[in-house]
C-alpha positions in Angstrom: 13.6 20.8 -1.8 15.6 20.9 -5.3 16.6 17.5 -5.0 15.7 15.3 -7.9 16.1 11.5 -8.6 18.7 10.9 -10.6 18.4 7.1 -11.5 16.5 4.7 -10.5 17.4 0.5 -9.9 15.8 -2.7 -8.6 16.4 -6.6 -8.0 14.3 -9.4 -8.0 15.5 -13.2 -6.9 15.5 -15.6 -10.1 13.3 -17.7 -7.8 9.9 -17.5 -8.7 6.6 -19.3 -7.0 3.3 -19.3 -8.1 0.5 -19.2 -5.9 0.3 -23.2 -7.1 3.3 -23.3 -6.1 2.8 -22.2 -2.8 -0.4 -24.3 -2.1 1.8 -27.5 -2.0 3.6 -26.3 0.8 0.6 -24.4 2.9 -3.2 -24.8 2.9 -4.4 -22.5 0.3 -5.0 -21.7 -3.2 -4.5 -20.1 -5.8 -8.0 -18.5 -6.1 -7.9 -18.2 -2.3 -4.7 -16.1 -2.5 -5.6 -13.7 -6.0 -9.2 -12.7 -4.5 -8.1 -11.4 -1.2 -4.6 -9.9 -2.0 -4.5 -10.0 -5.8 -1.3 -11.4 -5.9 -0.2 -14.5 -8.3 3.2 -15.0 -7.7 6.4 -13.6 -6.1 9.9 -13.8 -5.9 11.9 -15.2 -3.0 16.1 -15.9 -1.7 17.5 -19.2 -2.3 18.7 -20.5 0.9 22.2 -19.8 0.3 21.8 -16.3 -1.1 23.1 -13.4 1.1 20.3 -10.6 1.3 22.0 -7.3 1.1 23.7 -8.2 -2.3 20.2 -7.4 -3.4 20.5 -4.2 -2.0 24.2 -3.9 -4.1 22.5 -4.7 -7.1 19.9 -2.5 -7.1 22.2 0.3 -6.2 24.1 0.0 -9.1 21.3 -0.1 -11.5 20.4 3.3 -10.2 24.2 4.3 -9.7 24.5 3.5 -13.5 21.2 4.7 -14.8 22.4 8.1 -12.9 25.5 7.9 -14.8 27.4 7.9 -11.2 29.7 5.4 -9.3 30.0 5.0 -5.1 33.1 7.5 -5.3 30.7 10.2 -6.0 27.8 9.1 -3.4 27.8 11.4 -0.5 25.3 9.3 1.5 23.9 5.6 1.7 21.1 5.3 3.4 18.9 1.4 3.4 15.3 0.9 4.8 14.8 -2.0 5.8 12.1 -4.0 8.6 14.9 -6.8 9.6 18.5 -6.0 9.4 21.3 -8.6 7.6 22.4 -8.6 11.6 21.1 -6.6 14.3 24.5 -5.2 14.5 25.9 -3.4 12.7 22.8 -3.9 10.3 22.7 -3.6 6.8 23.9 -0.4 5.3 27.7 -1.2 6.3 27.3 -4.8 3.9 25.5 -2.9 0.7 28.8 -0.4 1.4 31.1 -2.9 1.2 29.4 -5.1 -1.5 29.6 -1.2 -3.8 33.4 -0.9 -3.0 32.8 2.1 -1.4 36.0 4.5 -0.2 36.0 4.3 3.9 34.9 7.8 4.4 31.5 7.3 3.4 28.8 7.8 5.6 26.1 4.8 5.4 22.8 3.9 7.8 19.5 2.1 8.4 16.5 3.9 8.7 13.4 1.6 9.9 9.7 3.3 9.5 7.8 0.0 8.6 7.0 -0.5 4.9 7.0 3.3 4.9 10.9 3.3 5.4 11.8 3.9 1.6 9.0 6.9 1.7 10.1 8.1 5.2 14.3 8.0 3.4 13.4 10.1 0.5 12.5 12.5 2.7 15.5 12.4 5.4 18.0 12.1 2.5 16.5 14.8 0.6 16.6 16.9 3.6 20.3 16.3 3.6 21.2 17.1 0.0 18.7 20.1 0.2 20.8 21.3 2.9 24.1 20.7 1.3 25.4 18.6 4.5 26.2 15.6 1.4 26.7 16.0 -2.8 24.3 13.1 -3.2 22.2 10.1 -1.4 22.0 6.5 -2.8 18.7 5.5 -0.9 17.8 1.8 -0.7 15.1 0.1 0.1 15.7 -3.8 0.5 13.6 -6.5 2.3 13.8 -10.6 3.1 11.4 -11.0 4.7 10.7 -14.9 3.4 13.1 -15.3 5.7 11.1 -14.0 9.1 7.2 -15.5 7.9 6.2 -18.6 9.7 5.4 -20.8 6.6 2.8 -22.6 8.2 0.5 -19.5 8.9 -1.2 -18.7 5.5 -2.4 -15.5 6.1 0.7 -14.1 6.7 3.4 -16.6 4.4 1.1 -15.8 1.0 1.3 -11.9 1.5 5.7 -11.3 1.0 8.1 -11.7 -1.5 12.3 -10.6 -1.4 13.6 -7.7 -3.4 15.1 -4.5 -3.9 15.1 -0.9 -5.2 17.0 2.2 -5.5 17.5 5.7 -6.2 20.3 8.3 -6.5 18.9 11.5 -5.2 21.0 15.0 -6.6 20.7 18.6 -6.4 18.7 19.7 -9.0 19.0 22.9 -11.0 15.9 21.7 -13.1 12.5 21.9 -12.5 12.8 18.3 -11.6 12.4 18.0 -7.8 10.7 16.8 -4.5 7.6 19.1 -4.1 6.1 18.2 -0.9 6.2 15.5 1.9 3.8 14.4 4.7 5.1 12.1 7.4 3.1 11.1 10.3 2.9 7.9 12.8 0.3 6.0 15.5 1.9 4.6 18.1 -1.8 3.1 19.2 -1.2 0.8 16.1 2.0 -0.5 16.4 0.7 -4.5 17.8 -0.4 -4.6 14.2 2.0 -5.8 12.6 5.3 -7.2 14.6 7.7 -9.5 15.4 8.0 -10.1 19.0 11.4 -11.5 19.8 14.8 -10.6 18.9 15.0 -7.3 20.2 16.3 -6.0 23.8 13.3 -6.4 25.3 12.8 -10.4 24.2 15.9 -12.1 22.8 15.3 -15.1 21.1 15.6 -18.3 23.5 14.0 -21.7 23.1 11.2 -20.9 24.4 10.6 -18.3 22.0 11.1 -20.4 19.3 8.9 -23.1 20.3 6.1 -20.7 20.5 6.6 -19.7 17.0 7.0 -15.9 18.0 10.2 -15.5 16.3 8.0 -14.9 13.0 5.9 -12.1 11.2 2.5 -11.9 13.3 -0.2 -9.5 11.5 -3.7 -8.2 12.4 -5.0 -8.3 8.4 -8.6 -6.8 9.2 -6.4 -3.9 11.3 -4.1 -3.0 8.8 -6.5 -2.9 6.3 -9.1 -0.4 8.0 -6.1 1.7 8.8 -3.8 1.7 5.7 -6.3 3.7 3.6 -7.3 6.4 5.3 -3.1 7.1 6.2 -2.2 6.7 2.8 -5.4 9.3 2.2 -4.3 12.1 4.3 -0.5 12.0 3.9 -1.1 12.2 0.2 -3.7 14.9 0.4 -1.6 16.9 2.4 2.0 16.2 0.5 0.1 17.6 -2.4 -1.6 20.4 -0.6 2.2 21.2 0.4 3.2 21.0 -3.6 0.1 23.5 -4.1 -1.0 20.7 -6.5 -4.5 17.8 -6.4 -4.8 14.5 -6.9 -5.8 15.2 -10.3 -2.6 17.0 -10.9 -0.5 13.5 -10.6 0.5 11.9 -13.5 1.2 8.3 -11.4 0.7 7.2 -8.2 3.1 4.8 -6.5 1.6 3.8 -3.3 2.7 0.7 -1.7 2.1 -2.6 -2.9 0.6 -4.4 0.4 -3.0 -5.5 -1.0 -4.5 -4.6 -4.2 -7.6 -4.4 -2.5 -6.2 -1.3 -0.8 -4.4 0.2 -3.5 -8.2 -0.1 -5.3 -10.0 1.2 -2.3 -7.4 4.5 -2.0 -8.1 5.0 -5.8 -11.6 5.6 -5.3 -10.8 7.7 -2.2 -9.1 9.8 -4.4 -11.0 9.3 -7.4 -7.7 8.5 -9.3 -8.4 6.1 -12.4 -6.6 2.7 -11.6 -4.8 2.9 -14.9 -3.2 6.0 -13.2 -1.6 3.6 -10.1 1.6 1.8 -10.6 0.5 -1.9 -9.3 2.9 -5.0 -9.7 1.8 -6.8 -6.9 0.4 -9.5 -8.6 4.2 -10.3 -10.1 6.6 -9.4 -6.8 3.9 -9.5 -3.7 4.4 -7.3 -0.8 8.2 -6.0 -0.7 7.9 -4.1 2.0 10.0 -1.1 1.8 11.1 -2.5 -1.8 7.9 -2.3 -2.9 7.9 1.4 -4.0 11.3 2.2 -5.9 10.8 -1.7 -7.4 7.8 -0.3 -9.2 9.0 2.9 -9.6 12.0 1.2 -11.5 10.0 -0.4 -13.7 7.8 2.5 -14.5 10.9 4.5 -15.5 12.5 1.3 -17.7 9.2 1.0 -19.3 9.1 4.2 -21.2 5.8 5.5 -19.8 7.4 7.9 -17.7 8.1 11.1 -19.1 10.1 14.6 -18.1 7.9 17.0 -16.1 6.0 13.9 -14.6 4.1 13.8 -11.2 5.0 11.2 -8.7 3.3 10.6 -5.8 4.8 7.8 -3.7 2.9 6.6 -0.8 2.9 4.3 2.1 2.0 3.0 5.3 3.7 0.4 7.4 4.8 -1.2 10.8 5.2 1.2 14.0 2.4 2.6 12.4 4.5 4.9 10.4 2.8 6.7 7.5 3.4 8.8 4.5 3.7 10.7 1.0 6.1 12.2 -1.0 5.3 14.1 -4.5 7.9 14.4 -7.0 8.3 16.1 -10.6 10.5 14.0 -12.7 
């Protein structure tokens, strides 16, 4: 694919709680929280602020980093687990909240926490293939909004955000190199919310049973997540005709640190060679990855001719890798 990323964008909430914080609302600590996730704090909505203008801000970060505006985006595509509304979902609000002209074409894509991943491949497809000049990919989640708050081993793990990229044409060596995508239906009870779809609107009865929020299987996830991130990137890169020594930073998704640790040594990366700000922002969800690969860009580290490898696993289960040159 000679599609590059042209800029790159994120948003945090101003709100910030500390695992402290946190232990005056749930049972738990601080040191309970940091050894098995690694995370110290994270960001979260105000009650009054509307999610997707998140998802506007980061878009213009990367709109402006890319030296664009919306009249030149062919595409806007948002990954998200839980829409602004379950119709018409989000994409049509971070349109509107852009200004963008009403010809446009703008959708959700939901793959789990692997829906920013899964994007940057579809939307690359799609400027590869010259069916649009350009995609404005976003990646935007709320989900302090769907964890029940008195389950602490679900509440501690999330925190709100967003990230962004514009992806071009690229007449450069900069480009997307190779992508593995993959899913397991078997492990899609894993992580879930049960009601609120078709098959079990939300009624009282629902409610009252508390299965309106975020239910995970911790132990499952984690046996799972590291052996999917594993393969997809070993065979994105096999794709790029390139190793894991070859990549100058990897990007996997921030769900655990323990995980991101444990797929290091898989891959016998050094850890100063994973991006990691989950101890700052939490689990994002399909933020997670173009929040940290904002960051990375901003902080001057990141240099031309670079090897990205961005890599996730999520809900569904939906897995997978894409490798970059920037």
């Amino acid at each position: 694919m000679r599609v590059r990323i042209a800029g790159t964008g994120s948003y945090l909430p101003a709100t910030c709680v500390s695992n402290a914080e946190l232990s005056q609302r749930v049972d738990t600590s601080d040191e309970w929280i940091q050894s098995r996730t690694g995370i110290r704090e994270r960001r979260l909505l105000g009650p009054d602020d509307v999610p997707s203008q998140m998802g506007v801000s980061a878009a213009q970060a990367a709109l402006a980093a890319a030296g664009s505006s919306p009249a030149e985006v062919g595409l806007l595509m948002v990954a998200s687990n839980v829409l602004e509304q379950p119709v018409p979902g989000t994409a049509p609000f971070i349109a509107q909240g852009l200004g963008f002209p009403d010809d446009v074409p703008f959708m959700d894509i939901m793959a789990g926490c692997s829906g920013f991943v899964f994007g940057m491949a579809v939307a690359g497809a799609l400027v590869a293939g010259g069916l649009v000049r350009s995609a404005l990919l976003v990646g935007t989640e709320a989900l302090s909004r769907f964890v029940d708050w008195q389950d602490r081993t679900t509440c501690v793990l999330f925190g709100d955000g967003a990230g962004a990229v514009l992806l071009e044409h690229s007449t450069g060596e900069e480009s997307i190199l190779g992508v593995s995508l993959h899913g397991d239906p078997a492990k899609a009870h894993l992580l879930r919310v049960e009601v609120g779809g078709v098959r079990t609107p939300v009624d009282e009865i629902a409610v009252r049973a508390r299965r309106h929020f975020l239910k995970m299987e911790g132990e499952g996830v984690f046996r799972s997540a590291v052996h999917m991130m594993e393969r997809s990137s070993r065979e994105a890169l096999a794709q790029a005709g390139l190793s894991a020594d070859d990549v100058d930073w990897w990007i996997p998704h921030q769900a655990n640190l323990r995980i991101i640790d444990a797929l290091a040594r898989r891959l016998q990366i050094p850890r100063e060679r994973m991006v990691i700000n989950i101890d700052r922002v939490a689990n994002t969800s399909t933020a997670s990855i173009p929040i940290a690969l904002d960051e990375l860009a901003r902080s001057g580290r990141l240099q031309s001719g670079d090897i990205l490898a961005l890599t996730a696993f999520g809900a569904g289960a939906s897995y997978g890798t894409v490798i970059v040159r920037w």
